[in-house]
C-alpha positions as CSV (number, residue, x, y, z in Angstrom):
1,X,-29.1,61.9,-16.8
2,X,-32.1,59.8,-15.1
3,X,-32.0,58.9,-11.2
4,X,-31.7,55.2,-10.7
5,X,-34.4,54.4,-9.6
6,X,-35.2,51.9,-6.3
7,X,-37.1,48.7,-6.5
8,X,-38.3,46.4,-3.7
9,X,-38.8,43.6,-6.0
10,X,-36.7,41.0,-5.9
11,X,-33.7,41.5,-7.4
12,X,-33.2,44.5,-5.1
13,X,-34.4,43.6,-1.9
14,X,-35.5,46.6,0.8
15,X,-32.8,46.8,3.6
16,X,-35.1,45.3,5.9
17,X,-35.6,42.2,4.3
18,X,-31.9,42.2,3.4
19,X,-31.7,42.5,7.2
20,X,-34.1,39.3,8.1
21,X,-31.8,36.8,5.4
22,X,-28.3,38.1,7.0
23,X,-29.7,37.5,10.4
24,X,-31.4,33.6,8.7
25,X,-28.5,33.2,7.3
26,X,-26.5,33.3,10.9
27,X,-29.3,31.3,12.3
28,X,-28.6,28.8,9.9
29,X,-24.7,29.0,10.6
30,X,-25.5,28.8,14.2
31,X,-27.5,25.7,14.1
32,X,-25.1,24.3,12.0
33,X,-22.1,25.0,14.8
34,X,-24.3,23.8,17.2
35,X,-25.1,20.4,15.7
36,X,-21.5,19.8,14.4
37,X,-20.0,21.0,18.2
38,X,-22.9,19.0,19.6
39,X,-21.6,15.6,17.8
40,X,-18.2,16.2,18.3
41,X,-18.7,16.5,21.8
42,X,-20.9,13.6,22.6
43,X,-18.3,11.3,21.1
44,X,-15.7,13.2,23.1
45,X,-17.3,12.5,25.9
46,X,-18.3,8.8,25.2
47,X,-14.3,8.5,24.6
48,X,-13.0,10.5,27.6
49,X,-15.8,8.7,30.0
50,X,-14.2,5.5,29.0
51,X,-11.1,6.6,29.5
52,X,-11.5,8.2,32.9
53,X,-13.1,5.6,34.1
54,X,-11.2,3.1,33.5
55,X,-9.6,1.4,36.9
56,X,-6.1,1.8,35.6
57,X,-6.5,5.7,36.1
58,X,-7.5,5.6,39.7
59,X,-4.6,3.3,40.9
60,X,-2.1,5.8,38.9
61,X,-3.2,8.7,40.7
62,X,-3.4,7.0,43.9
63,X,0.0,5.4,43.6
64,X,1.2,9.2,42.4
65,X,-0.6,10.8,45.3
66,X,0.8,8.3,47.9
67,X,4.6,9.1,46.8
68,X,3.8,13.1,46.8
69,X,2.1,12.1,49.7
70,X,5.6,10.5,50.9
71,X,7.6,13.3,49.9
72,X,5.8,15.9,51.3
73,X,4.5,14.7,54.5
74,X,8.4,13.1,55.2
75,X,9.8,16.8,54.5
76,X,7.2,18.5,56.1
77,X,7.3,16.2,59.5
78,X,11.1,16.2,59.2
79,X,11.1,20.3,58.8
80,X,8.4,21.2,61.6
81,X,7.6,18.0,63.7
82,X,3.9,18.0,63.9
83,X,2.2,14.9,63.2
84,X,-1.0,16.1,62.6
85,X,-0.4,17.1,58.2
86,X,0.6,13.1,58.0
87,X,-2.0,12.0,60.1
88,X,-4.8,13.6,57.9
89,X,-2.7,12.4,54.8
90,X,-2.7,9.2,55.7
91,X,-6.3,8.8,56.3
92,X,-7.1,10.6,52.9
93,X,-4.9,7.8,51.2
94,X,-6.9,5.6,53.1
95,X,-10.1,6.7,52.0
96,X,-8.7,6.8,48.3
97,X,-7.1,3.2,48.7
98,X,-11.0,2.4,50.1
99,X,-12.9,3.6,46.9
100,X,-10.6,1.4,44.8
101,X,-11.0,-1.6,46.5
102,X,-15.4,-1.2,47.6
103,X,-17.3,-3.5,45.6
104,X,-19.2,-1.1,42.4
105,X,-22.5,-0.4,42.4
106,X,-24.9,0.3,40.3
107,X,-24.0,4.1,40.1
108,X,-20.3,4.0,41.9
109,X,-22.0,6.0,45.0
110,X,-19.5,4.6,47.7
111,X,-16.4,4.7,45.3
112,X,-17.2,8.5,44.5
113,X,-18.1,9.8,48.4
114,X,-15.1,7.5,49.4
115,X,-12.8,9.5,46.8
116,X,-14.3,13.1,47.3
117,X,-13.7,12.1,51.1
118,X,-10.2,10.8,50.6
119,X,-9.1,13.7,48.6
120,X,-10.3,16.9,50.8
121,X,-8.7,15.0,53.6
122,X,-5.4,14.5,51.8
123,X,-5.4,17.7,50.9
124,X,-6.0,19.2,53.7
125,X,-3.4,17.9,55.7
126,X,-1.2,19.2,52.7
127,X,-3.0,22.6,53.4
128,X,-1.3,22.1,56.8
129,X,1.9,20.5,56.2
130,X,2.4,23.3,53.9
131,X,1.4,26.0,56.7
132,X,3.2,24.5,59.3
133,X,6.7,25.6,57.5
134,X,5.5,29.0,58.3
């Protein structure tokens, strides 16, 4: 009985070639991920950045803040008597309130530093309403 014999022509490639076209072959799937994620997310993006940015969504979340804001800061003043967790709500509603109602710019500076503002505030005196119980 003969040994088979080996060929490196091409209908039996040498491993390392067989090597290069596996690892083209997942360059090619890769690329091909990459451009189908790529376009999925761009008009993800274009959809959700319409969507969060419509005006409707900041006056939800505000009005929902301001009656957890109610809730909590009531309780908490009720519970331990400091003023101070209401007092720093309060302005953090304010500054939220603020960045609904300042005039948009060209890049919605004020209404962002006036939100970030508002909300570390807010949460904040949360942070010490909610310390205050113990």
């Amino acid at each position: 009985m003969a040994e088979p014999t080996t060929s490196t022509g091409p209908t039996n490639p040498s491993g390392s070639v067989r090597r290069l076209d596996r690892w083209a072959m997942w360059l090619s799937a890769a690329c091909v991920a990459h451009c189908v994620a790529t376009t999925v997310m761009v008009a993800v993006l274009s959809t959700a950045g319409g969507l969060l940015g419509n005006p409707l969504i900041h006056e939800a979340g505000l009005v929902l803040a301001i009656l957890l804001g109610a809730l909590a800061f009531g309780k908490g003043v009720a519970a331990h008597g400091r003023p101070l967790p209401l007092l720093l709500g309060g302005v953090g509603l304010a500054l939220m309130a603020a960045a609904i109602v300042v005039p948009h710019g060209a890049h919605h500076l004020s209404e962002s530093v006036l939100t970030i503002v508002g909300v570390v505030v807010l949460a904040g005196g949360h942070a010490l309403n909610r310390h205050a119980h113990a």
